[in-house]
N, C-alpha and C positions, 0 to 999 in steps of 0.2 A: 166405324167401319174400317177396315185393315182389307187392304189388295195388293198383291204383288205378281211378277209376272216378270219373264224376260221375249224380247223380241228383237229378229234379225232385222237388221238395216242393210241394205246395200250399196252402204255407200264407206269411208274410210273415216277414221274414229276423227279427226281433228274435225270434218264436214260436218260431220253427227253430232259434233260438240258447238260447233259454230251455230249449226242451225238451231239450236235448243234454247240460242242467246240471243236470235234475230227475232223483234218483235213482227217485222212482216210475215216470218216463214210462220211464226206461230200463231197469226192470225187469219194465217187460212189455212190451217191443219185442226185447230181445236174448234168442235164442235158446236155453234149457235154463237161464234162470236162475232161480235159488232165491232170492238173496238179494242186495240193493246196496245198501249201509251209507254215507251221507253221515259221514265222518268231520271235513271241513273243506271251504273255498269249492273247494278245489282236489283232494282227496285222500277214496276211498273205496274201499271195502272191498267182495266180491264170492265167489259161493256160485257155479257155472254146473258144468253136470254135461252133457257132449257125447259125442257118439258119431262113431271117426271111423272106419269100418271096423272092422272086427271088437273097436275097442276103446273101452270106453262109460269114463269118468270123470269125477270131479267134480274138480273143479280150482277152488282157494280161492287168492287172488292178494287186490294192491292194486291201484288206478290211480291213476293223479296227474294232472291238466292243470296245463301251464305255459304259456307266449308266449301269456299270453290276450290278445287284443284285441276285448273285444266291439262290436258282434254279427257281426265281420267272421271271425275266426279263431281257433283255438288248436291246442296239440299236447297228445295225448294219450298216457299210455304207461303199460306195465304188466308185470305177472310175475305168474303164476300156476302152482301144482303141485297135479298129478294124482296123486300119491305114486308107484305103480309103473308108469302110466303115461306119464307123464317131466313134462314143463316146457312151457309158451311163454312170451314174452316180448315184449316190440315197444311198440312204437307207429304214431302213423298223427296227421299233420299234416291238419286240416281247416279249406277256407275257404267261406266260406256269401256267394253273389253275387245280389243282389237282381236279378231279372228279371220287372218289371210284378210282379202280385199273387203269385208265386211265388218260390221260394230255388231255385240253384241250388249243390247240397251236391258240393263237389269233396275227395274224400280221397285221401292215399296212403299205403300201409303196408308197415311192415318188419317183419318177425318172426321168431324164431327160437323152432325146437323141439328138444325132447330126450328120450329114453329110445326107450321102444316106440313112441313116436309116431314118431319121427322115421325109426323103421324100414318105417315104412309107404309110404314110396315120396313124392314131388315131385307126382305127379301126383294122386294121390288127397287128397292135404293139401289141394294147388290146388284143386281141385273144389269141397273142404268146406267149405274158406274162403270160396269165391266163391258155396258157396249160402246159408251162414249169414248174411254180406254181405247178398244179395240178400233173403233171409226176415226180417231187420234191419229193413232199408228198406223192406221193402211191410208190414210192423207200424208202424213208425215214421210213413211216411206217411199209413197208414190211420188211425192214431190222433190227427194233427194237422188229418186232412179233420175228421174227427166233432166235435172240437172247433171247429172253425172257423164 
């Protein structure tokens, strides 16, 4: 699966970049998570329990950020298992472009799935991703207006 997208923040690019690296902010912005364990500057650990079609599971993974260049960009990437529900994997390259008082957040993602998930068809994964994405970002956003 490949997604890409860009989306307004309103908030200013070093905040957007900050937030992206705070395990709190990102664990209550991303979708069905239980738990995001800062293990190091780079590398943390995560609880997310999702439903994608008829199939709900919690899937416990790592993530890791590398090619940081703050407050401009880095890449993200990860692996997580849902035990009989299969696998994903990926990552997803982000750059953060300052426009006047706002960030424009440009990502793009690669990901691979496996087991039941992956039997679930191309088009229904697409969808989930693109609303989890979307439910992401309008939490994410929302929580850097109310700070701001």
């Amino acid at each position: 699966m490949e997604m890409n997208d860009t989306q307004r923040i309103n908030a200013p690019r070093d905040t957007v970049y900050a937030a992206l690296n705070d395990p709190e902010v990102l664990k209550e912005c991303i979708p069905g998570c239980e738990s995001l364990e800062k293990l190091s500057d780079t590398e943390m650990n995560a609880a997310v329990v999702l439903r994608v079609g008829p199939v709900k599971a919690r899937f416990k993974g790592t993530v890791e950020l590398s090619d940081l260049v703050p407050p401009e960009s880095y890449t993200i990437s990860g692996e997580g298992k849902g035990g009989v529900a299969g696998f994903a994997k990926g990552g997803a390259t982000v750059r953060l472009i300052e426009e006047g008082d706002d960030t424009l957040l440009e990502y793009d993602v690669k990901a691979d799935i496996g087991g039941k998930l992956a039997q679930l068809g191309s088009r229904l994964i697409d969808s989930t991703a693109k609303k989890l994405a979307a439910q992401f970002f309008k939490n994410f956003g929302a929580l850097l207006e109310e700070r701001n």
